[in-house]
MIZA-243007 format. One record per residue: z, y, x of N, C-alpha, C, CB in turn; residue in one letter. Coordinates in steps of 0.001 Angstrom, whole numbers, plus 500000, padded with zeros to 6 digits. Glycine has a CB too. Layout:
N
ZYXZYXZYXZYXA;...
***
This chain:
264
500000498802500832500000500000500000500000501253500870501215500003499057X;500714501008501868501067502342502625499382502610503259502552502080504077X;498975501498503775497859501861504580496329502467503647497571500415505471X;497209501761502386495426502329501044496018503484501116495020501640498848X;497268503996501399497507505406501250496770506530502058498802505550501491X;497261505911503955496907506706504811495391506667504582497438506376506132X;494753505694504108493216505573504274492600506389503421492659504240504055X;492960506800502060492901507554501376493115509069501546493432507084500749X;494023509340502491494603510400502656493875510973503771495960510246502791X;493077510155504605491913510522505672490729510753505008491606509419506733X;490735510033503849488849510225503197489505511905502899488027508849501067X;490078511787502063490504513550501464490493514464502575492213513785500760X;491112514472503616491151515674504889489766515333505162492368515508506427X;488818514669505315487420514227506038486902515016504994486842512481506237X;487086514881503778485867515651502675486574517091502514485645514742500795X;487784517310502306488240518910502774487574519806503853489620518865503316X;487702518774505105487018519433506217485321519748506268487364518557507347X;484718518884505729483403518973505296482746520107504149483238517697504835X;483683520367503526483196521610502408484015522492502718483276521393500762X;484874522507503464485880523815504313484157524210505186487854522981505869X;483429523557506304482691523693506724481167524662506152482814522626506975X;481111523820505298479842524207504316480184525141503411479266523058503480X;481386525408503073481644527462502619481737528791503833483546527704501794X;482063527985504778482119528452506062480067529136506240482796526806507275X;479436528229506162477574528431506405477881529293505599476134527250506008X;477943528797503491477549530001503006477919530956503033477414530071502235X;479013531582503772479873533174503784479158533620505100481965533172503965X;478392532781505530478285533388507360476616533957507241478476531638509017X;476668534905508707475369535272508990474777534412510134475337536715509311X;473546534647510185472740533437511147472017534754512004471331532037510102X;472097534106513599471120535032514655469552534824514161471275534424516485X;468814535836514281467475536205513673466683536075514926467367537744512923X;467121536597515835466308537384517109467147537485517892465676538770516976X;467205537539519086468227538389519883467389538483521076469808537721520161X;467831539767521889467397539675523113468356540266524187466152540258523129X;468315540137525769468997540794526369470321539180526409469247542486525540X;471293539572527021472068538202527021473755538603526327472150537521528924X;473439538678524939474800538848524448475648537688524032474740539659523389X;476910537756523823477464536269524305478640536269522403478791536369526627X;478788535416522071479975535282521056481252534510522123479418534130519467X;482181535322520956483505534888521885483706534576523364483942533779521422X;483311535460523391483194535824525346482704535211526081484246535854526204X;482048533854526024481346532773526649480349532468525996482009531694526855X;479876532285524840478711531615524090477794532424523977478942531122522820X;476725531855525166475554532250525216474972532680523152474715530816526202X;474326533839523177474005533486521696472705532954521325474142534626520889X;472381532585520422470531531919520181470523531811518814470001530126520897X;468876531704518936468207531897517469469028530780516500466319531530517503X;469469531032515567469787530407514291471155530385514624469090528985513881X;472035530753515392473663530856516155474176531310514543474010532428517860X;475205530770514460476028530957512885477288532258513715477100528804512028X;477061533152513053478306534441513132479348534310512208477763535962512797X;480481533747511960480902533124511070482746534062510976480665531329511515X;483308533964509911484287534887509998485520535063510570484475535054509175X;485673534259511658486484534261512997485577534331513813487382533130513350X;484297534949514252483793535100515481483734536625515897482482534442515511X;483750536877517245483538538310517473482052538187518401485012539107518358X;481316538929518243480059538954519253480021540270520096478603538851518408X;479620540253521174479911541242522467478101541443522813481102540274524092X;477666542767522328476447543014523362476791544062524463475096543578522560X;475944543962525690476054544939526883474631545498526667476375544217528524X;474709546456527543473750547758527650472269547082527243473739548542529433X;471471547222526726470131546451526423470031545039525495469591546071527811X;471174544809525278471180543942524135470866543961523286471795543652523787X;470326543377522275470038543403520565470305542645520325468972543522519846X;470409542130518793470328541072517835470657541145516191471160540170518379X;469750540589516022469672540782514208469729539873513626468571541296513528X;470532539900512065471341539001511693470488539130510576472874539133511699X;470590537712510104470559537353508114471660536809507789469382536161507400X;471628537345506278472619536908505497471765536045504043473620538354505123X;472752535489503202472584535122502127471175535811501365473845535350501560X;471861536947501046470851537774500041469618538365500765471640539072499325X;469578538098501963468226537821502300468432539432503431466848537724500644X;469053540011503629469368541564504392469405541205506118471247542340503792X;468915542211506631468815541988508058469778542563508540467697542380508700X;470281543339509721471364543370509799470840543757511640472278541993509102X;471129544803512193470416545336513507471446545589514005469414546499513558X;471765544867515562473149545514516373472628545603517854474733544394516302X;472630546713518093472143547212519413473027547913520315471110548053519220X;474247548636520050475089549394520933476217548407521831475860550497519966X;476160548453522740476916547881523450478318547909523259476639548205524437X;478841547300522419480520547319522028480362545878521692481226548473520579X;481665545382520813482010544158520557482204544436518883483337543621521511X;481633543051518571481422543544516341482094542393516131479383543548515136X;482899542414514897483521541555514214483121541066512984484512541936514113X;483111540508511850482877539936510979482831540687510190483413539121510792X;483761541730510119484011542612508981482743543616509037485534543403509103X;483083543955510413482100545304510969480912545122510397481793545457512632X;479916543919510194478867543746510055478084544476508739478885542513510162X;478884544602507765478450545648506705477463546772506858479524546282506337X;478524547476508271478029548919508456476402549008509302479330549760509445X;475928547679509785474625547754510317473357547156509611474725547191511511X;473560547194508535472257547020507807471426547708507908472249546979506734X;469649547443507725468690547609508234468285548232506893468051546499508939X;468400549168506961468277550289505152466456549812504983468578553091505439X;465785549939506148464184549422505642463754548286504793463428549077506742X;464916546999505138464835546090504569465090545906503154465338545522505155X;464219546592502062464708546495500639463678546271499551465418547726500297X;462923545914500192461505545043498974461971543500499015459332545086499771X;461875542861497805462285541951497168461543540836497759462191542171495826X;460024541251498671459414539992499433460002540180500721457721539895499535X;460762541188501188460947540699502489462724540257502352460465542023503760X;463335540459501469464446540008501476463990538054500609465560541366500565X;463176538141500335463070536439500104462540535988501166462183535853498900X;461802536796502089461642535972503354462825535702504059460771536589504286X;463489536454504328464908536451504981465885535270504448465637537901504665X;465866535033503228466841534877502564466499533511502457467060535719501436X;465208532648502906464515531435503261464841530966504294463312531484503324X;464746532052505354465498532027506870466691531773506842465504533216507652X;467346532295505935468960532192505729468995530717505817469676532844504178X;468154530410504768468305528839504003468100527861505058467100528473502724X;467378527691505953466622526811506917468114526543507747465112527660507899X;468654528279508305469240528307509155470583527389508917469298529567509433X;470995527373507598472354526991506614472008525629506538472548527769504941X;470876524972506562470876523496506281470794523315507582469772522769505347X;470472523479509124470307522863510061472225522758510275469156523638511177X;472972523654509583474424524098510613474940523131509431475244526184510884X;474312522519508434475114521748507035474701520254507940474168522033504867X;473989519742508652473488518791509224473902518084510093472733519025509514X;474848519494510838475125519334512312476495518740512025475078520787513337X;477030519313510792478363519140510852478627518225510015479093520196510655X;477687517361509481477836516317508280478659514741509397475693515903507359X;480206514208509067480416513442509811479409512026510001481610513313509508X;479521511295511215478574510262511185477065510290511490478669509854510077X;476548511901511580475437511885511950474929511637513268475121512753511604X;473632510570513378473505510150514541472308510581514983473681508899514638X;472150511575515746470732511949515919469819510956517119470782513597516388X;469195510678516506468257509195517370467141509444518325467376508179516245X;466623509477519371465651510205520296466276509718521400465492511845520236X;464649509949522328464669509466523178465240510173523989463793509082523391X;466382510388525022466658511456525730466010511782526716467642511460526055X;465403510763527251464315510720528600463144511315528772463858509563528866X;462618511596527129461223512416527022461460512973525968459833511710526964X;460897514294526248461156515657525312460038515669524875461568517100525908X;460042515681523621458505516355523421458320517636523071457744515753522421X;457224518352523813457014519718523662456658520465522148455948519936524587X;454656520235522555454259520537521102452985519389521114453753522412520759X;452872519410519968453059520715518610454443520564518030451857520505517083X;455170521706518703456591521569517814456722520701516332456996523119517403X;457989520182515769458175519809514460457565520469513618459297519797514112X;456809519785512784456927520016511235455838521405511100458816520388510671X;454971521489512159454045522622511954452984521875511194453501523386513352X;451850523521510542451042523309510036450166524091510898451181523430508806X;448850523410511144447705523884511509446398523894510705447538523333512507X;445207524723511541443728524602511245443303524989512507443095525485510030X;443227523695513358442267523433514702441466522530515151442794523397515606X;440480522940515981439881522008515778440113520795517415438382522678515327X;441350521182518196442054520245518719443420520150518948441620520086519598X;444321518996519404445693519954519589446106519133520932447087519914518081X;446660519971521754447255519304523193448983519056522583447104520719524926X;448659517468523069450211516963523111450985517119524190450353515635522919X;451869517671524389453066517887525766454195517114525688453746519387525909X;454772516468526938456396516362526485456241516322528295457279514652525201X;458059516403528173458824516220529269459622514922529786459602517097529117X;458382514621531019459543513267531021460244512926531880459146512102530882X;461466512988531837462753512651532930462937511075533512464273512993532090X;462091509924532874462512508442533082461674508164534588461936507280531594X;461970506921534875461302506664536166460131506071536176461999505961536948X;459544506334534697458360505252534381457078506653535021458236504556532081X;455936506036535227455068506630535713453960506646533923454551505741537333X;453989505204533669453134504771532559454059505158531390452692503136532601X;453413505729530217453846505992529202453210506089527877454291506799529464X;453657505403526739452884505048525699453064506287524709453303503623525122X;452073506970523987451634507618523162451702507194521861450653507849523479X;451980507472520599452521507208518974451762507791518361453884507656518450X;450385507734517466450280508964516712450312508000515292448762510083517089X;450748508504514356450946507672513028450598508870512272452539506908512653X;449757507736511067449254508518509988450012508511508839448030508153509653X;450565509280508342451620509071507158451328508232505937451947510359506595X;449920508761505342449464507852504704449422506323504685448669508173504735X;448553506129505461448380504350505789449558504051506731446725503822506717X;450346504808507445450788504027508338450197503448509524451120503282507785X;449005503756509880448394503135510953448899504096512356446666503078510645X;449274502875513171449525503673514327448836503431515425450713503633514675X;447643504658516158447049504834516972448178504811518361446254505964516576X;448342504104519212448478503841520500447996504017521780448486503133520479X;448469504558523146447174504796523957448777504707525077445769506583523658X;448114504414526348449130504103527659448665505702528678448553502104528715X;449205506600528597448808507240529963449914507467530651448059508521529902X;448988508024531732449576508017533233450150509618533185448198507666534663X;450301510263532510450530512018532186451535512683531542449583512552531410X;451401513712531500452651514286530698451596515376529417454013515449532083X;450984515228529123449852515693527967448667515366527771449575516802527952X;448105514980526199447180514644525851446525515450525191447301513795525447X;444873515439525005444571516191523949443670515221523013443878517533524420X;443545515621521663442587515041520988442178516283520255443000513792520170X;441277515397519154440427516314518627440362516075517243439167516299519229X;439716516728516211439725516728514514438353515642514418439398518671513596X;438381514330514554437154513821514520436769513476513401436990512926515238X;437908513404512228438141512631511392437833510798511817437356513274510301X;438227510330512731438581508886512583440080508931512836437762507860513634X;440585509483514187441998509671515034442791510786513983441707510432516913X;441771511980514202442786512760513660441228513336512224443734514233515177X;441940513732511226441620514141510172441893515231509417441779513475509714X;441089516034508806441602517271508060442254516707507239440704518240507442X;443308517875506341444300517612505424445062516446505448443825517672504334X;445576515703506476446340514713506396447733515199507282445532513428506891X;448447514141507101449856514566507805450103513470508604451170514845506812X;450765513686509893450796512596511381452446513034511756449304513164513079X;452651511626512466453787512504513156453642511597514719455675512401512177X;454445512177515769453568511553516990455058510960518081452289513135517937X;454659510434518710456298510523520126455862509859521357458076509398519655X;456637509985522152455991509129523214456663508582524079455168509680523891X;456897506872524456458136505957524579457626505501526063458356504576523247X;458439504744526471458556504126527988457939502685527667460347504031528704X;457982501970526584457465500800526015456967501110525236458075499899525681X;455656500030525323454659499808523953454979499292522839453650499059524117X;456229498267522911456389497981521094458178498552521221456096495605520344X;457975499912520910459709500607520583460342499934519513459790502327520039X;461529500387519155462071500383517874461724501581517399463461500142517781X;461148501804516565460767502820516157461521503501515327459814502666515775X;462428502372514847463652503516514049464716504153515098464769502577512774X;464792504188515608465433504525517426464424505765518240465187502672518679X;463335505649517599462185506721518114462683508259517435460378506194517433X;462157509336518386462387510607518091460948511022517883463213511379519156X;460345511090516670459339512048515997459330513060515517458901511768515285X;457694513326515973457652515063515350456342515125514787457790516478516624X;456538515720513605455084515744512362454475517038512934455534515985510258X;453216516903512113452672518025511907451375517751510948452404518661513243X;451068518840510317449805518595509222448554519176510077450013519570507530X;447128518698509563446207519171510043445732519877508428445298518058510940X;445947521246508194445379521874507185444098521601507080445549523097507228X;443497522122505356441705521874505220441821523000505403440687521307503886X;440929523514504926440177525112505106440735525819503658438026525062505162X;441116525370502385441651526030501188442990526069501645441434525309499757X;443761525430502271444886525088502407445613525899503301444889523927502676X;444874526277504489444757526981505438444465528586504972443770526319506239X;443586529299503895443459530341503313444325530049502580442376530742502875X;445121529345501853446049530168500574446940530551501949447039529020498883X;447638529690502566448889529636503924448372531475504637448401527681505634X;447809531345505194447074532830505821447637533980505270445457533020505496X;447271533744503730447304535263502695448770535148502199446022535314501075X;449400534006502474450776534200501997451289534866502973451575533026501674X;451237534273504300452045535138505647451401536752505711451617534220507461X;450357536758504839449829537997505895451099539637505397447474538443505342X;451676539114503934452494539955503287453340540204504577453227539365501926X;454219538982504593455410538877505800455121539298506930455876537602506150X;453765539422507650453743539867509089453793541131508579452512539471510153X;453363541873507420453013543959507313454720544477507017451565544696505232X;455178542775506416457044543482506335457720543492507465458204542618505411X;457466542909508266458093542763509633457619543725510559457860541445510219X;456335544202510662455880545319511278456266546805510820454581545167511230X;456444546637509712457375547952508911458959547952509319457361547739507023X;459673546583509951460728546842510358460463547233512026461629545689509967X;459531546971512627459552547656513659459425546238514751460920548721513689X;459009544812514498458929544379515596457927543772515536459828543818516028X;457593543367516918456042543762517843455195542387517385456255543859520054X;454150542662517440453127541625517094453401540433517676451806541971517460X;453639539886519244454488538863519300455324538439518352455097539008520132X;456717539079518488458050538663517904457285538059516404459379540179517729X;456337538677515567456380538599514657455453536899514694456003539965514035X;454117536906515477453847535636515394455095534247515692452731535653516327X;455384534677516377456726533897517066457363533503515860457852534866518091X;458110534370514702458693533993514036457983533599512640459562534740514123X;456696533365512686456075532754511593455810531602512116454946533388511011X;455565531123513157455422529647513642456587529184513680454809529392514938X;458006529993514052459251528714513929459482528698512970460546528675514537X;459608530177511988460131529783510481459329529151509352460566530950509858X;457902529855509301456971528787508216455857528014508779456206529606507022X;456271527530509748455738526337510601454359526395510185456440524814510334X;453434527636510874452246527805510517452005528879511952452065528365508817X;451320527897512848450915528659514202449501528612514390451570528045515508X;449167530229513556447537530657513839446751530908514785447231531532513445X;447025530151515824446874530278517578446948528924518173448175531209518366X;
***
């Protein structure tokens, strides 16, 4: 009895701590951008999607920036070299930011940013990948219209030979190939690779992996309608982001990590 107790009494603190967590995301702001090397709580390097949460203090020095989202979709600009608190954050809102499409862009960003930090902290999660080879690009979960794409990764193992993954979501068929390299390219032939279909790719030290043990990364090959509606949707979001003032980079940059659509 005692022990259905304590066992019980651990599921409850385990699920307390878990939605203690996940009110924690929704009250918090997420890093947007930053540049220059500003640090949270006096050591933590900061980075894109970094949760500012309401025990943190963040410290920029002379040339620092960084801009925050929140919930309701508001940006949030801190550039003076002092130290900001949780509270403080009110007083730096980005007054430009107040059309209803660029606060739903934001406020999408919010969302992405809130499920990766709901993920991280879910107990038991086992993130599966290969540690030995990184794969570069085509980053996760992008969408394209090209007519080739170079595969990259990084590989740390002692193997020289290394097997290539490309799987078609549909059928399931998985194209295989052994090289001697650290990038491949192919092309839209429609046999390998195909318009409008979706792939995801990896690349292992052995030819027959466990593949549920494998670390994959998708990406779609857009048609040409698919690719024009995608275009004219971003093109709103790049004229709102240029109205807040950042540079044609920053702005491609953040349409390829956030709506995984890299027109380049």
């Amino acid at each position: 009895m005692g022990r259905l107790f304590l066992s019980r009494l651990g599921f409850l603190c385990l699920v307390a701590i878990l939605f203690a967590n996940l009110a924690i995301g929704q009250n918090s702001f997420y890093v947007y951008k930053k540049s220059g090397n500003p640090f949270f709580n006096a050591s933590l390097p900061v980075q894109r999607g970094a949760m500012f949460g309401e025990t943190d203090i963040l410290k920029l020095h002379a040339l620092d920036t960084v801009f925050l989202v929140n919930k309701l979709g508001e940006l949030f600009e801190l550039k003076q070299p002092q130290v900001y608190t949780y509270e403080s954050l009110k007083d730096y809102r980005k007054e430009a930011n107040n059309d209803s499409f660029t606060k739903k862009y934001f406020s999408y960003v919010w969302k992405q940013f809130t499920n990766q930090y709901e993920i991280r902290q879910m107990p038991g999660v086992v993130y599966r990948e290969n540690k030995k080879i990184k794969l570069l690009t085509p980053m996760d979960s992008i969408r394209w219209w090209v007519p080739e794409i170079k595969f990259s990764w990084k590989n740390d193992t002692d193997r020289t030979l290394v097997y290539f993954h490309l799987q078609d979501i549909d059928t399931d068929h998985i194209t295989k190939l052994g090289v001697e390299t650290n990038h491949l390219i192919l092309y839209r032939d429609n046999v390998i690779l195909k318009t409008g279909k979706i792939y995801k790719w990896a690349v292992t030290t052995v030819p027959f992996p466990n593949f549920d043990e494998v670390g994959f990364n998708t990406f779609e090959l857009l048609d040409k309608e698919g690719y024009e509606a995608l275009k004219k949707e971003v093109h709103a979001i790049k004229q709102a982001l240029k109205l807040l003032g950042f540079s044609e980079d920053d702005i491609k940059t953040a349409i390829c990590m956030d709506y995984k659509f890299c027109d380049y």
